[in-house]
N, C-alpha and C positions, 0 to 999 in steps of 0.2 A: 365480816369474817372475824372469830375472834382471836384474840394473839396464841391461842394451843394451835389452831390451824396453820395461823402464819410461822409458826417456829417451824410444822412439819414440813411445809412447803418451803420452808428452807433448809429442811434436813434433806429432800429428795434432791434439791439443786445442788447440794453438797456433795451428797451422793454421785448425781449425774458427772459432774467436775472430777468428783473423785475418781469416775471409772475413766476420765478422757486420759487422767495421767500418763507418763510415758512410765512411771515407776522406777525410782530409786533403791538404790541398796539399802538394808539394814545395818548399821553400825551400834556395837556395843556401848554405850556410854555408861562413867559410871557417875560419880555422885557430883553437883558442879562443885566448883570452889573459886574463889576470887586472884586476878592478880592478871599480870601480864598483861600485852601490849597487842590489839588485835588488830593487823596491818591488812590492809583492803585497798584493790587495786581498783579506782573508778572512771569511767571511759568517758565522761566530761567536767569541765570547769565547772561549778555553779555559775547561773547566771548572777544570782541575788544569793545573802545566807537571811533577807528577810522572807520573811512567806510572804506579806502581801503585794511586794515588789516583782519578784522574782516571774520568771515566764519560764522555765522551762519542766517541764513533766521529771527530766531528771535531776534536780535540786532535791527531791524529795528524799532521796537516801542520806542525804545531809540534813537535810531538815528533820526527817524523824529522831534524830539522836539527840538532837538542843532543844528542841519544844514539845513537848507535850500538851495534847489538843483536848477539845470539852469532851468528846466521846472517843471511843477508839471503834475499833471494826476486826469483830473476827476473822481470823485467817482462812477461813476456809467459805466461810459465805456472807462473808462483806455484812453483816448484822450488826447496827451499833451497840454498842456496848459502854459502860460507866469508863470515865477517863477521871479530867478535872472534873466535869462535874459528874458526881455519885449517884447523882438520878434527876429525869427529866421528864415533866408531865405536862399534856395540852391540857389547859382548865375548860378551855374550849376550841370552837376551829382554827381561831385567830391571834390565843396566844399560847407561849411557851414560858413555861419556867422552869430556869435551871436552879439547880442545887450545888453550890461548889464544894468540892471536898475542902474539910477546913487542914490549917496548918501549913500548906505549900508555898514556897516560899521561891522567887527567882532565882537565879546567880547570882546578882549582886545584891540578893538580901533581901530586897522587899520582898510584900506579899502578895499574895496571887488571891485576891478578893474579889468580891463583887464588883465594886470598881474598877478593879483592871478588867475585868470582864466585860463591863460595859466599855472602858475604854477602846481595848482591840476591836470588837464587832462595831462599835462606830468608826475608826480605824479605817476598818475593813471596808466599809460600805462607804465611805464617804470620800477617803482623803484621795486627794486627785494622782498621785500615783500610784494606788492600788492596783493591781490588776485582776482583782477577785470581787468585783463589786455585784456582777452577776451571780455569784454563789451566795449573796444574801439579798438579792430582788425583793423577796417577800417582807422583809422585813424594815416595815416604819420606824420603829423606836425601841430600843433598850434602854429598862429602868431599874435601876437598886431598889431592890425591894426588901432587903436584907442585907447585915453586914455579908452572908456568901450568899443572897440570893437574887438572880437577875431575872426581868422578865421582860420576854420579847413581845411586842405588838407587831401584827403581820397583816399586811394587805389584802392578802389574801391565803386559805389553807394553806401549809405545806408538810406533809407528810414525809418529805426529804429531807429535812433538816438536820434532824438529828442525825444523819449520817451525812449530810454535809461540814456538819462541825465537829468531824473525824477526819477532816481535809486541812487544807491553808486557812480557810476560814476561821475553823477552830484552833488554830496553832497561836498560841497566849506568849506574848514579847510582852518585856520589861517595861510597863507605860514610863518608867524613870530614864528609861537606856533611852527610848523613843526621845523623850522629852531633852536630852543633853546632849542630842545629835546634832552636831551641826547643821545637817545637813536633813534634821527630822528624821532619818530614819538608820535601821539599824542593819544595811546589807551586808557590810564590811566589820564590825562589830557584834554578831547575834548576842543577844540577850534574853534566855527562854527558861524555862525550867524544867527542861528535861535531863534526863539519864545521866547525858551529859554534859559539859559546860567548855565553851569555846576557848582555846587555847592561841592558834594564829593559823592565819593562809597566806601561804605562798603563790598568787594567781599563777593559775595554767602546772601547781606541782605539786604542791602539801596542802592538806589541812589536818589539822592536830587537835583534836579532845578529848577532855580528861574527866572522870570520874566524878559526878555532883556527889560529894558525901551527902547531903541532903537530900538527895530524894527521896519523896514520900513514898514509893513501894518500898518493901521489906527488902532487905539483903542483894538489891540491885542497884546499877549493872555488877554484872561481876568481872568482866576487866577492869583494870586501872585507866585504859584509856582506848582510843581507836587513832591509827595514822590512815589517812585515806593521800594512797598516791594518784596522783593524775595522770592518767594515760587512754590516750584518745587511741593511740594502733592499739585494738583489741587482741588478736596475735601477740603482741606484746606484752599484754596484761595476762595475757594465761601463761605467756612465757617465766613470768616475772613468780606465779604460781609454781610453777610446779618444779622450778629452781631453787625455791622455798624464802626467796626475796620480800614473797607478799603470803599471807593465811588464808587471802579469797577473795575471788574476784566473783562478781554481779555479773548478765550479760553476755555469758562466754557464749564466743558463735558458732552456732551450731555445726560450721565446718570443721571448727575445733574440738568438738565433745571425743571423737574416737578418738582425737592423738594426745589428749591430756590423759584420755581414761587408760594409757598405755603404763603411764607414772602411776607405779604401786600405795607412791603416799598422799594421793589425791583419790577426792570420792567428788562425784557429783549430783546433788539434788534437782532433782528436775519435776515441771506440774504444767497443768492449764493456766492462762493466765488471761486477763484485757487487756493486754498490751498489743493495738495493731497497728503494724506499719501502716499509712494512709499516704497518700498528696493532701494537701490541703489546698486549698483553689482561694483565691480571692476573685471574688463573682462581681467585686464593684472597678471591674475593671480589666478591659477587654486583654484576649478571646475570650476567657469566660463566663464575659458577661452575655454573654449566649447561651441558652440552654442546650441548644443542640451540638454546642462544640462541649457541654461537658457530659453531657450524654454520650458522644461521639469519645472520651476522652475514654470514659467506664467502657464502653463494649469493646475497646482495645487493648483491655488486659488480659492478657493469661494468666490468671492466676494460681491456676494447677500450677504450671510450669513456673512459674516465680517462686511459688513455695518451694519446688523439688531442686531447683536452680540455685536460688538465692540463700534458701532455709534448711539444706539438707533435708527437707522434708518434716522437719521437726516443729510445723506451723498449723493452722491452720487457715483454708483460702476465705478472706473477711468477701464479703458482698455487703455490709453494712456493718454499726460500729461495734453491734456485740456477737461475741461467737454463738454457739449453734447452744452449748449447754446453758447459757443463760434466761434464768425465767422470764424477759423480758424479749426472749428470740422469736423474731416473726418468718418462719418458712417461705411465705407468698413475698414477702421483700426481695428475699436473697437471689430468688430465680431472675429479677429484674436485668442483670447484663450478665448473659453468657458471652464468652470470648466470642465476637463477631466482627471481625475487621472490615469484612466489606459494609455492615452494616453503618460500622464508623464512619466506613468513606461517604456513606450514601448521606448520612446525615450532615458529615462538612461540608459536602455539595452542597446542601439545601441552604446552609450557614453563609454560603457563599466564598467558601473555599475551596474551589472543584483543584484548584491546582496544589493546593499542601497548605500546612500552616505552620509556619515557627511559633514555638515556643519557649519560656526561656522561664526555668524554676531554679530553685536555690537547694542546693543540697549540702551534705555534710565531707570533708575530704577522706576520712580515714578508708583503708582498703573494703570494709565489710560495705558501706554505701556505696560506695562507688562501684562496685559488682555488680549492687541491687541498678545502679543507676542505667549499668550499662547492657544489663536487660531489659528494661523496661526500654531503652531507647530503641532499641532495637525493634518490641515489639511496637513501638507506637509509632514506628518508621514502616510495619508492615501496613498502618492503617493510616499513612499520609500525613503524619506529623513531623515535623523535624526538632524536635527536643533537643535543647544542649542545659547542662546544669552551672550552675552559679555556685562554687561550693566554699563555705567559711566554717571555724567550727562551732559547735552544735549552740554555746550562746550567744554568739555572735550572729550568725544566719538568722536565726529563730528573733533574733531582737529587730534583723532587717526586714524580715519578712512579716511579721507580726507588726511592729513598733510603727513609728512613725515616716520612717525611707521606705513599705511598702515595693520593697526592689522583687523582681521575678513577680511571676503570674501563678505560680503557686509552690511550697515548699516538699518535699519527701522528706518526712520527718516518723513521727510515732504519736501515737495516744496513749498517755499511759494507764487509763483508764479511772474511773471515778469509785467509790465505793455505793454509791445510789446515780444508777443510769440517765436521770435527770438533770445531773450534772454535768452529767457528758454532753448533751443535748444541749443544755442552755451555755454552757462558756463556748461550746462551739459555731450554735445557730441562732441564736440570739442578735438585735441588730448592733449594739452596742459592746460584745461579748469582745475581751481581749482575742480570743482563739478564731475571731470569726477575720480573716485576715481582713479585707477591704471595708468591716465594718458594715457590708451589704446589707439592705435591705431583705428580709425572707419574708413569706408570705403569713398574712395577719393570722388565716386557721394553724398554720406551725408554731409561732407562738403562743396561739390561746390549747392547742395538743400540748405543748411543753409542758403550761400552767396544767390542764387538767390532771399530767401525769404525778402532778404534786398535792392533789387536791383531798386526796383520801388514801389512809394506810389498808384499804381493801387490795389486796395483789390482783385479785381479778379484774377491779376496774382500773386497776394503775396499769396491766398486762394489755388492754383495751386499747389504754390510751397509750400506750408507745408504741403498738401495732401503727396508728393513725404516724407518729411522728414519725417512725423512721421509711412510714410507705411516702410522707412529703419530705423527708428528708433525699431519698434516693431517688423518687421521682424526677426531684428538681436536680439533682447530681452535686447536691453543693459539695458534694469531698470525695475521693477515689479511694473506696478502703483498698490494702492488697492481701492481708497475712494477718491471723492472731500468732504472734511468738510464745513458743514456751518458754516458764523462766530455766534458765541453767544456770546454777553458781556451782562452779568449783572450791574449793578447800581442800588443804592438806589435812592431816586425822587429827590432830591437836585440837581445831575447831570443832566443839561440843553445844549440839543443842541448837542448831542450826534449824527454820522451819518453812517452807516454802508460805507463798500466799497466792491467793485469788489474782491482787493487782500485779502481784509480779514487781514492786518497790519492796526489797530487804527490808526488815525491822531485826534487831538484834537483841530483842528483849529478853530471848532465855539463852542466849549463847555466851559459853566460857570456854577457856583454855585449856588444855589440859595439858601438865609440865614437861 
């Protein structure tokens, strides 16, 4: 296929995405200008403010602001695009060479060369607390080939790349900050060269940053800086909104959109997004390391009703991990578990739980999960389960659930989706993958489907091979999608140039104030 093709077939996914919209209002804007203080209300702690530490999905609206990554990704169809580095070509199937833009320079001064580029992706891949080491599999070696040019040796193709190092992967820390850490690394101190440049965090309440006069785009950002307050009751955060305490809140819930949309000096943007709520299962380790108890676990959701329930309807119902518009959506997967409770029971009979099964996951405390929670309890008590939730907040859970305390049998959390679907795939099902909770083993053809989907930038045969993973993905039930969320952010009308995306992670690259 060649790349005119591939651009159209991502203008029609564009398209597709674009018609799912729920549709926003038009607002006036007039010309930007610089200044002011753009206060944003966020509904978790960062786990980590490093990328290659950090676990959780939503660090990343922290993380876009302080590092700037080797490629970026268009907002509307997830396509990499020139970042740090200016351009990127396979010489052949097995390697990559990047180009870095020259001149870029970190926060605390040094420069952002070939070298630090090699630095971070070995970094990345290597050092034993990463938890991104699965996002560069492919790749054996980075070498300086140039004062800005690096080149990857890879084990095998990977056509994903380049849109993987539009992620964590790609996100370029200060090999100086790294190296004068006490502690190696830089989660409590960021040091990147983005937009803009770390100021301090108050865990669990502020964090403060300010304006990189040096950044390499033109005439950006145009705030002076960003306050992000912490606020886990989401209610709270749009309260904090539309009282004019905060400029915008990420996330607002969908139960909330009619009653904020009531306040005259509030607009809200809203789209399709990747972001689905899921269970996550750890399979290395019983129930479900049963197939037929997670089998049994999928055909006892109602999904419809979750969405109308839990999402004001403002969702759509997931059956696997990408929604319906994505070029990578397989029809014949999704039919796999219609809501079937007795069906459920028949198969925990077979599992050898003819008389019920407790289970015991970990969830998040704030009022919007706990809603989701106590529907889904409900529903999975129609089909002979007796669920109760473990609930801490969202980095703390995710760190016990994920990390090494392995606590509850599976989390309700979210996915917040990747910008190349093979990454989805591989941090989650992978055997070694931070996201795979118990570390399970999955079966040898899922892993070698994973690798084929990365094997050639042909969309038809990469559309092939995810058909193949995600029919062994849901087959074996390793995760219970429930919902794609739409994104909603509020803002009062000051906030100019605000623009939804695909992942549904804010970026704030053309937004300004207006006085």
């Amino acid at each position: 296929m060649t790349q005119t093709t591939r651009r159209e077939v991502m203008a029609l996914i564009s398209g597709a995405l674009a018609g799912a919209t729920l549709g926003g209002p038009a607002f006036a804007q007039g010309a930007p200008k610089r200044g002011g203080i753009l206060r944003i209300s966020a509904p978790a702690n960062p786990s980590s403010l490093d990328p290659a530490t950090g676990g959780a999905g939503s660090d990343h609206a922290f993380l876009f602001t302080m590092y700037d990554t080797l490629t970026e990704w268009d907002f509307e169809t997830l396509k990499p695009k020139p970042g740090l580095a200016e351009s990127w070509s396979f010489s052949d199937p097995t390697t990559l060479v990047l180009n870095i833009r020259s001149g870029v320079i970190f926060h605390d001064g040094t420069p952002l060369d070939a070298e630090a580029v090699k630095f971070n992706l070995e970094r990345n891949k290597s050092d034993p607390k990463s938890n991104i080491k699965a996002d560069l599999a492919a790749m054996e070696s980075a070498a300086v080939t140039g004062p800005l040019q690096v080149t990857l040796k890879l084990s095998t193709p990977d056509a994903a790349l380049p849109g993987i190092l539009s992620d964590r992967a790609g996100m370029m820390v200060s090999p100086a900050a790294v190296k004068a850490s006490a502690a190696g690394n830089v989660a409590r101190t960021p040091v990147g060269a983005g937009a803009y440049a770390f100021v301090s965090w108050a865990d669990g309440e502020k964090i403060v940053i300010k304006r990189n006069e040096k950044y390499w785009k033109p005439n950006r950002p145009y705030p002076d800086g960003i306050e992000f307050s912490i606020i886990p009751e989401l209610t709270t955060g749009s309260r904090s909104v539309t009282a004019g305490q905060n400029d915008l809140m990420y996330q607002l819930p969908p139960r909330q959109k009619a009653i904020v949309e009531r306040a005259s000096s509030i607009k809200i943007f809203n789209g399709p997004t990747l972001y689905v709520f899921q269970i996550f299962l750890n399979w290395a380790k019983p129930p479900f390391d049963n197939i037929k108890v997670r089998q049994a676990f999928n055909f006892a959701i109602d999904r419809e009703t979750f969405v109308k329930a839990a999402l004001a309807g403002l969702a759509e119902p997931a059956y696997m991990n990408l929604p319906k518009a994505h070029w990578a959506y397989d029809k014949s997967v999704a039919g796999l578990y219609p809501y079937d409770p007795d069906k459920a029971k028949k198969l925990l009979t077979e599992a050898g739980f003819k008389d019920g099964l407790p289970i015991e996951l970990v969830g998040y405390p704030d009022q919007d999960s706990v809603q989701r929670q106590e529907i889904l309890i409900e529903q999975f008590r129609k089909a002979g389960m007796n669920v109760r939730f473990l609930n801490a907040p969202i980095a703390e859970a995710s760190a016990a659930f994920f990390g090494a305390e392995k606590r509850g049998s599976g989390i309700l959390a979210a996915w917040t989706g990747r910008p190349d679907p093979s990454l989805t795939y591989s941090l989650m099902f992978t055997k070694d993958a931070y996201y795979n909770g118990g570390r399970g083993a999955v079966p040898p053809e899922l892993e070698a489907a994973i690798k084929e989907s990365r094997a050639s930038e042909d969309i038809e045969l990469r559309r092939k091979a995810f058909a193949t993973v995600q029919r062994l993905v849901m087959e074996n039930a390793f995760v219970a999608p429930l919902a794609f969320q739409f994104e909603l952010v509020a803002m009062n009308k000051k906030v100019q140039g605000y623009r939804p995306n695909l992942l549904g992670k804010p970026k704030y690259d053309d937004v300004w104030l207006e006085s």
